[in-house]
PALUM-287856 format. One record per residue (C-alpha): x, y, z; residue in three letters. Coordinates in steps of 0.05 Angstrom, whole numbers, padded with zeros to 5 digits, always signed. Layout:
XYZALA/...
***
This chain:
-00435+00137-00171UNK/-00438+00170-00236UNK/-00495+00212-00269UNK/-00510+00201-00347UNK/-00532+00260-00376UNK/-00541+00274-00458UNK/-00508+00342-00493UNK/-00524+00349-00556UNK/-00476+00369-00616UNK/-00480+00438-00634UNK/-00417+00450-00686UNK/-00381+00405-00728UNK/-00313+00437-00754UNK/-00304+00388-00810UNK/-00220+00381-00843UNK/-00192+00348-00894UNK/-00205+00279-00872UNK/-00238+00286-00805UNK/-00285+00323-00768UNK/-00280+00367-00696UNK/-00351+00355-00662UNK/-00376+00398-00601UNK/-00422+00374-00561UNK/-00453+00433-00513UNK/-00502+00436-00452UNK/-00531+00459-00384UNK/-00528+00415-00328UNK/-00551+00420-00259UNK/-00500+00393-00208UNK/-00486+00387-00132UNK/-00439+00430-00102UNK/-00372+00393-00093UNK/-00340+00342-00141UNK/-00384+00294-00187UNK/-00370+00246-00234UNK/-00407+00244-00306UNK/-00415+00207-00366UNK/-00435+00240-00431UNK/-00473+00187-00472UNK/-00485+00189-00545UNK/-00410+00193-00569UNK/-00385+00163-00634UNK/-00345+00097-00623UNK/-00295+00125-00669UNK/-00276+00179-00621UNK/-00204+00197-00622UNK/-00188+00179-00548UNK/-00133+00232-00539UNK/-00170+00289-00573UNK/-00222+00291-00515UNK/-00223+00357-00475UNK/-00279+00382-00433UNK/-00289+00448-00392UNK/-00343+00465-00344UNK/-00360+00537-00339UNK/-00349+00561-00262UNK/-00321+00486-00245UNK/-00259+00440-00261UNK/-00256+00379-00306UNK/-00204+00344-00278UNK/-00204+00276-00322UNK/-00229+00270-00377UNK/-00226+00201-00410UNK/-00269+00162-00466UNK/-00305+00087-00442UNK/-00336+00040-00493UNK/-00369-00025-00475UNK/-00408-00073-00508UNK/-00476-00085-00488UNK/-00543-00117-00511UNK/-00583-00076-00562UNK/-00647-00078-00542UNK/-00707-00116-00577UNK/-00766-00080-00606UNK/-00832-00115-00572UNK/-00880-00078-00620UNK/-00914-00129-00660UNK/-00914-00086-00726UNK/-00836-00077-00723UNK/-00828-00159-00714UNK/-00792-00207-00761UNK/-00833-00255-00804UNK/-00794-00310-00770UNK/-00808-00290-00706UNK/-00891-00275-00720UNK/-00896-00347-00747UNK/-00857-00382-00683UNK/-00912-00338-00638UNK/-00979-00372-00687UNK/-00955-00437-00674UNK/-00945-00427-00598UNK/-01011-00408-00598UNK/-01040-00456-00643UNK/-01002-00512-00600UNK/-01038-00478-00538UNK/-01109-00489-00576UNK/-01092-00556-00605UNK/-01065-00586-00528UNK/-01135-00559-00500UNK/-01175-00583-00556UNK/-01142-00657-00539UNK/-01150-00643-00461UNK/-01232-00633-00476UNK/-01235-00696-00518UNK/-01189-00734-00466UNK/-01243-00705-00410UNK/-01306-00728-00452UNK/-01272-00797-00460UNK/-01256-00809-00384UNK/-01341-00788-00382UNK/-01365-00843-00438UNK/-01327-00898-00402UNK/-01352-00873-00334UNK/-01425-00888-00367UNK/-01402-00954-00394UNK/-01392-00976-00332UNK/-01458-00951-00299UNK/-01489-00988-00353UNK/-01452-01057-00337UNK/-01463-01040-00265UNK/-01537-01032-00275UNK/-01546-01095-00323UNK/-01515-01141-00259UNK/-01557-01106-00212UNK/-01626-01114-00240UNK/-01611-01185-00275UNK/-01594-01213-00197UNK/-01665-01184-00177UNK/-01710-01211-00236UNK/-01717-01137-00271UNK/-01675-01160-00331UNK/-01689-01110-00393UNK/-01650-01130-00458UNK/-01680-01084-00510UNK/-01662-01028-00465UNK/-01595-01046-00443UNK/-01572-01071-00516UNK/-01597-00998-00542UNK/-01554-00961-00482UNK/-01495-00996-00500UNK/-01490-00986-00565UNK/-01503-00911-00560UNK/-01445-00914-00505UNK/-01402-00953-00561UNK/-01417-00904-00608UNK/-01392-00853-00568UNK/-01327-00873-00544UNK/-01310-00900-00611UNK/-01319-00827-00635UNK/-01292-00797-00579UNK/-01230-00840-00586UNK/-01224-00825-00659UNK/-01220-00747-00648UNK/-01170-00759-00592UNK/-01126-00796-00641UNK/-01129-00743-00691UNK/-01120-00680-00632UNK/-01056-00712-00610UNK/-01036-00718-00676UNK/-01045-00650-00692UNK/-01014-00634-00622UNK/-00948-00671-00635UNK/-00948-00644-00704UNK/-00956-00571-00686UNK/-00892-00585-00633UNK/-00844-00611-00680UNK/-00861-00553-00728UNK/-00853-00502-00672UNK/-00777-00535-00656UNK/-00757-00521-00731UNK/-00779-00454-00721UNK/-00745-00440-00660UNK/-00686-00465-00684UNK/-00687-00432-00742UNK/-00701-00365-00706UNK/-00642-00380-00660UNK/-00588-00389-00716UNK/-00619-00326-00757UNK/-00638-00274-00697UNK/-00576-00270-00652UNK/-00573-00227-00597UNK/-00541-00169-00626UNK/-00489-00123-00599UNK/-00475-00052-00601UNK/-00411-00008-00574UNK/-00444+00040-00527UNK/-00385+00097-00523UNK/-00388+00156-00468UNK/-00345+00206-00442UNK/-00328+00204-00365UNK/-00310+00266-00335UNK/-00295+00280-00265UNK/-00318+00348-00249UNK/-00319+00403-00181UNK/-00370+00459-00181UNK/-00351+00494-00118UNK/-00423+00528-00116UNK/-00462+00484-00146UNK/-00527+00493-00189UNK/-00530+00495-00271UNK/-00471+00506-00310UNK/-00448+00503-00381UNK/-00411+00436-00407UNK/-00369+00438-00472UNK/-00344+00366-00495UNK/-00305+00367-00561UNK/-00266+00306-00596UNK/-00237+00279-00656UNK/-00270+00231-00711UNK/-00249+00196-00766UNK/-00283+00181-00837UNK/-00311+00247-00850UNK/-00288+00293-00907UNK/-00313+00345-00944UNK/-00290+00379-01011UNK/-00306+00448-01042UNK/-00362+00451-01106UNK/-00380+00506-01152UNK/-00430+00524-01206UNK/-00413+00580-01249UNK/-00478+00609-01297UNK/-00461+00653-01351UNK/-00522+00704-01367UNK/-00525+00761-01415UNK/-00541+00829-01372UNK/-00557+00894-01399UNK/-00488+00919-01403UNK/-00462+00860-01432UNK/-00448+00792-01386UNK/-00446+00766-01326UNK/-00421+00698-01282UNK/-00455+00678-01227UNK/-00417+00630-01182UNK/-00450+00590-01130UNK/-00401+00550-01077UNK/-00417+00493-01040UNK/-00389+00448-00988UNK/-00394+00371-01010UNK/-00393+00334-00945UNK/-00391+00248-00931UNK/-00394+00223-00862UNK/-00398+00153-00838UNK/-00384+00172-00756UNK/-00438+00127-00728UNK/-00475+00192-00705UNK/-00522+00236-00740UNK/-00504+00313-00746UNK/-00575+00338-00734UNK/-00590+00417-00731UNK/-00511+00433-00726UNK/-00472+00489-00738UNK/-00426+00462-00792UNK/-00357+00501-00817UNK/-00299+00469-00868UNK/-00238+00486-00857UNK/-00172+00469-00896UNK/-00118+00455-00833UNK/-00085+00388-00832UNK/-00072+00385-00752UNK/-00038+00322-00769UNK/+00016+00334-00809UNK/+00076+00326-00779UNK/+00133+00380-00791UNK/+00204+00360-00781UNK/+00266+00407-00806UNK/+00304+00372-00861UNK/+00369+00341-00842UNK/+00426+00377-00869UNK/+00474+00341-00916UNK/+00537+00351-00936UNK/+00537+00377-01007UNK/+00599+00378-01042UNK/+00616+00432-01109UNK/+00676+00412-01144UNK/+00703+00449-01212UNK/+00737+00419-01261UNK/+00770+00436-01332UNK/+00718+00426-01392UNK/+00735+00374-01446UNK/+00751+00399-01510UNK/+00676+00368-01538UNK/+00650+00409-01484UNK/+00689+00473-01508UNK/+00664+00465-01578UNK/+00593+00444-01569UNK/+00541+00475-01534UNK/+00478+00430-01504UNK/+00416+00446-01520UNK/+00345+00409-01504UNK/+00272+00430-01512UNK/+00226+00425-01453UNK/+00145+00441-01437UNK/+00137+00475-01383UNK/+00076+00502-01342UNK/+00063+00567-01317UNK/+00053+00565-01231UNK/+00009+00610-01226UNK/-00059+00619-01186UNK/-00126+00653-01218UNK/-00127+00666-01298UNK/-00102+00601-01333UNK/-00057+00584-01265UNK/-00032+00521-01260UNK/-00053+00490-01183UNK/-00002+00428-01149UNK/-00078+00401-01136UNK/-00069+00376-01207UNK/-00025+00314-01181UNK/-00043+00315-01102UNK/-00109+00287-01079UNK/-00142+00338-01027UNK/-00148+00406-01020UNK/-00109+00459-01043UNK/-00111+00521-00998UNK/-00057+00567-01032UNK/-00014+00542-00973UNK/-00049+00590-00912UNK/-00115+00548-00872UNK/-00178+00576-00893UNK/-00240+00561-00857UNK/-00313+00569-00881UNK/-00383+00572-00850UNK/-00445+00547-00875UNK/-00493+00597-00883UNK/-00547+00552-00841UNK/-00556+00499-00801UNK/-00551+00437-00825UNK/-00570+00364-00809UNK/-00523+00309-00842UNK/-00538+00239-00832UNK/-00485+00187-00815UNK/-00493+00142-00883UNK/-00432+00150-00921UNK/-00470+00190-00978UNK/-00453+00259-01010UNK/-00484+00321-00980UNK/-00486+00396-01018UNK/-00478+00448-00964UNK/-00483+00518-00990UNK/-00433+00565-00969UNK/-00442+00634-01012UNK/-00448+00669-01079UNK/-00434+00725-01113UNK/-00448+00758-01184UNK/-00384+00794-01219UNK/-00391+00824-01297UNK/-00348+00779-01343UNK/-00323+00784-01415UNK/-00318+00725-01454UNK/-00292+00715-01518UNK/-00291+00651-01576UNK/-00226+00623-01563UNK/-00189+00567-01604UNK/-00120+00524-01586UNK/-00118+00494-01655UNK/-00059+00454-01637UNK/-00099+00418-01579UNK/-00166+00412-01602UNK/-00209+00434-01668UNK/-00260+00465-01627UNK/-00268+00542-01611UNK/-00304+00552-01536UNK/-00325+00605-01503UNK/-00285+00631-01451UNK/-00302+00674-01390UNK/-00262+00727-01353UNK/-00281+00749-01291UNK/-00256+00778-01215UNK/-00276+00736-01154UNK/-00318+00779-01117UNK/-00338+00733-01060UNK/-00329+00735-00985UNK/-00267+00683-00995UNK/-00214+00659-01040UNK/-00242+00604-01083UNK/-00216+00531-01065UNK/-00189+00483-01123UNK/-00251+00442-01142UNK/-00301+00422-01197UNK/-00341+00466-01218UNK/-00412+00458-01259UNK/-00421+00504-01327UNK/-00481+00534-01347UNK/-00502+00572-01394UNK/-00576+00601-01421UNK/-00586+00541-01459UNK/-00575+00488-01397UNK/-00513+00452-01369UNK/-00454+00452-01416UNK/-00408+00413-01374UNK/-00357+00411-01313UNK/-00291+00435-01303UNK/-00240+00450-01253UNK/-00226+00514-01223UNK/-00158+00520-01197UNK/-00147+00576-01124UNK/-00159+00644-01133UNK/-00142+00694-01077UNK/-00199+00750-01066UNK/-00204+00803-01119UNK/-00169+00758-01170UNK/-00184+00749-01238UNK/-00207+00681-01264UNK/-00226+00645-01332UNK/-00272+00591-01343UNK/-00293+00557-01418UNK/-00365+00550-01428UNK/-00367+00499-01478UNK/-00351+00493-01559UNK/-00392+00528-01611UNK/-00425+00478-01653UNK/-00406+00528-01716UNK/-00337+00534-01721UNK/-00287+00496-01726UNK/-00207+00491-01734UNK/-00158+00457-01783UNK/-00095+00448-01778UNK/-00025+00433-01815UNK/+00048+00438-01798UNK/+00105+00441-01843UNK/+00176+00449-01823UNK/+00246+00444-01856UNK/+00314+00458-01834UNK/+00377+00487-01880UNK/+00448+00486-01860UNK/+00500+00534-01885UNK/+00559+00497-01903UNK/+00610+00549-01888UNK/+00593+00569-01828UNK/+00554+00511-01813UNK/+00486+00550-01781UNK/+00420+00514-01779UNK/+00364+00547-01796UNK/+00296+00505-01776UNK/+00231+00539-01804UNK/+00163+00518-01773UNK/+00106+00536-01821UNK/+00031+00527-01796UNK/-00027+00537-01842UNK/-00099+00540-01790UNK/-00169+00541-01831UNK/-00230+00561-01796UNK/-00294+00551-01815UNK/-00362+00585-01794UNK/-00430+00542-01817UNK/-00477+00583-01776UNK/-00516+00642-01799UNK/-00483+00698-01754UNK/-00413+00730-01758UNK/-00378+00710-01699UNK/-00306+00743-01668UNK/-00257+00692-01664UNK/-00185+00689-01619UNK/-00137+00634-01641UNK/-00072+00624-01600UNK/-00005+00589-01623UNK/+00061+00582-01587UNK/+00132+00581-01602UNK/+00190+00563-01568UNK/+00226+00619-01525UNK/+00306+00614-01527UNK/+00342+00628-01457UNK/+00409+00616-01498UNK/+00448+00669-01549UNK/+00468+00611-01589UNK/+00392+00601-01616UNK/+00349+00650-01638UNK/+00274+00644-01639UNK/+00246+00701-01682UNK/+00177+00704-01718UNK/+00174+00709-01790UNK/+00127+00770-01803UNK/+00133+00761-01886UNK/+00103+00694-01881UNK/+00051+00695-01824UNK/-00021+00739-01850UNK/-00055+00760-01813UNK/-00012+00797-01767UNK/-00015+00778-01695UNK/-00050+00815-01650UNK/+00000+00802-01587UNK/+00063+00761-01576UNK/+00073+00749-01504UNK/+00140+00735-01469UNK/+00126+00664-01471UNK/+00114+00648-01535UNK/+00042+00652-01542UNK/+00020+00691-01610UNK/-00052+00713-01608UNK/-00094+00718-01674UNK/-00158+00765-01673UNK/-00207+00743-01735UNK/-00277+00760-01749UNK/-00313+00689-01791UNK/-00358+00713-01826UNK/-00435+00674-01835UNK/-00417+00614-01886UNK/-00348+00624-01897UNK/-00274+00591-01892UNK/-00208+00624-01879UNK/-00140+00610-01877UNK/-00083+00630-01830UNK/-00005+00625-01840UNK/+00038+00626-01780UNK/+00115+00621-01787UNK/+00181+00622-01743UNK/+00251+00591-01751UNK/+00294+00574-01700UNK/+00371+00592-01715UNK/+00418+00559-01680UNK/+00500+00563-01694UNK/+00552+00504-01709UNK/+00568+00495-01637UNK/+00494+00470-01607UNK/+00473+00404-01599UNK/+00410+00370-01582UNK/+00359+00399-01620UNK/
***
């Protein structure tokens, strides 16, 4: 004999693509072993992933049961179907309509009964001399009357009778085909159990379920301060669960672990180097090709692997984050904002433009993740003083690392662009010479002077047989910084009203012997 008992679920650890739920309890139990089932479980429940422990006792099974069984009707009349509310009038309007023809049946049996006394008493009284025609004509026509009317609203009761049945059939029938008895997969957890002592101990059930998920969500607000600026980033858990049981009043955490993904050393190949003697094309050329190539890196302008992989990207280490209260998430499939934390960091931002993606200049935010955690790849919501300027994506960023973030285009200013490029060859020697000339043109049509960044690149040689070098004669204004990888940096104030023009120049030099570019 088993005793049912109810725990209710107190933490939800929700992963990538499922969800950890703890269900947790006192229970009062006899001293020796006892078996009990814990009702309320999801049917999705992950048989194997069951465990149980009993403080001061022993669990030892532990096994999930599902069964079908008959959900149970609602009898309250409010909470009835149409269908249904219409099959009970016409039961009772059949009930009213049968008595009303029982009554006239009843009063019809009387009239004949006084039909007859009246024959009766005509052959009694003519045999005797008494014989009273006026009187007896006058009864029996009243009697006539009677069962003629009688007999009339008989005829039209059991018409209204048969007519209320046949429309209570269709009814039923139709209520048959559309209200089925309806099933529902009751699931529970059995657990064989031994308290030794007995009385009230402490029951932990925890299991696996499928179709939840959750993914990180950010809003960053840029704010002028008194010192200059500030970004305030908000992060939030968006969570979607569709378990079949409602997380009401939990303790919820999001954490990044995959527990099922399988790890398996790599089988070892044989891999075989050979050398051989280079052709003389091969001595006398030298192959050259041009390739893009992102920077992997996390934080500032970091390139994330999330930008190709769907889920989460934790940096490569499981993180695991708490909600900062409870939380009640209902089982309907539908997105949920769970906040997490929040923190306020000063930022510099700066007008920046990539004239050769885009003709717009945006304003870009620098500043260091001061939160309790690293920051998760996710979207992330813009905002400014003016409103909502848009969504982007923030890629990880470890604690104490410094990230950017655009804040949308200035209306005011805007790019131009034109390249030029030609390429010389020395006949002698036969070097090629390829010069790349861009002319940018800004433009400010607002009414305030604005400081302006604008960033080309140029290619970076890892060969000695091509030279990269920028030409400083032809390229005013002077750049502000070259980087190592080729990205030039132009500093510019725009004046109010006004249009500028920018030259930027570099030649690529490459002898007789490369090929491919």
């Amino acid at each position: 004999m088993s005793t049912r008992i109810h725990l209710p679920i107190v933490k939800v650890t929700v992963l990538e693509d499922r969800a950890l739920v703890e269900r947790r309890g006192d229970v009062v139990l006899p001293a020796g072993p006892q078996r009990l089932c814990v009702e309320g479980l999801s049917p999705l429940a992950v048989d194997r992933s069951l465990q149980a422990q009993l403080t001061g006792g022993t669990v030892s099974q532990a096994r999930v049961s599902r069964a079908w069984k008959e959900k149970p009707r609602e009898d309250a009349r409010e909470q009835k179907t149409e269908l249904r509310r219409r099959v009970e009038d016409l039961e009772t309007e059949l009930k009213r309509a049968q008595a009303d023809a029982q009554r006239l049946q009843s009063r019809l049996e009387v009239v004949n009964v006084a039909r007859e006394d009246v024959l009766r008493a005509i052959a009694e009284l003519s045999g005797v001399g008494r014989a009273k025609p006026e009187s007896w004509h006058e009864q029996l026509e009243t009697v006539r009357k009677e069962s003629a009317s009688t007999e009339e609203s008989l005829r039209r009761a059991r018409k209204h009778v048969e007519a209320t049945w046949k429309r209570l059939v269709e009814a039923r029938a139709v209520l048959a085909q559309s209200e089925q008895t309806e099933q529902q997969l009751v699931t529970t957890a059995e657990l064989d159990t031994n308290l030794p002592q007995g009385g009230t101990a402490s029951l932990r059930v925890t299991y696996l379920v499928p179709c939840a998920v959750w993914r990180p969500a950010y809003r960053a607000t840029l704010a002028p301060v008194d010192n200059g600026e500030a970004v305030t980033l908000e992060c939030e858990a968006v969570v979607w669960q569709r378990t079949e049981e409602e997380w009401k009043d939990v303790e919820l955490l999001f954490s990044t672990a995959r527990p099922t993904l399988g790890a398996s050393p790599p089988r070892l190949m044989e891999d075989w180097l050979q050398l051989r003697d280079k052709s003389e094309q091969e001595k006398h050329s030298v192959e050259v090709s041009i390739r893009e190539e992102v920077l992997q890196t996390t934080g500032e302008g970091g390139a994330s692997p999330s930008d190709s992989m769907p889920g989460l990207d934790d940096g490569g280490e499981a993180q695991t984050l708490r909600a900062s209260h409870r939380v009640t998430v209902p089982s309907d499939g539908a997105p949920h904002r769970v906040p997490l934390f929040q923190f306020t960091a000063p930022a510099t931002s700066e007008l920046i433009g990539h004239p050769e993606h885009s003709p717009l200049v945006h304003r870009v935010a620098r500043f260091d993740n001061r939160g309790p955690a690293v920051l998760l790849a996710g979207p992330v919501d813009l905002v400014r003083s003016s409103g909502y300027v848009g969504r982007a994506q923030l890629k990880f960023t470890g604690l104490g690392e410094k990230l950017k973030l655009g804040f949308g285009s200035e209306d005011t200013l805007r790019i131009a662009r034109l390249v030029d490029s030609k390429q010389d060859t020395q006949r002698i020697t036969g070097k090629r010479t390829r010069t790349h000339q861009v002319k940018l043109f800004l433009s400010n049509t607002g009414t305030r002077a604005e400081k302006v960044v604008l960033e080309e690149r140029m290619p970076v040689s890892e060969l000695e047989a091509v030279e990269v070098k920028l030409l400083q004669e032809q390229t005013k204004p002077a750049p502000a910084k070259v980087s190592e990888d080729g990205i030039v940096r132009f500093e510019l104030g725009a004046p109010p009203r006004s249009q500028q023009e920018l030259a930027f120049a570099y030649s690529v030099v490459s002898s007789s012997k490369v090929a491919g570019l």
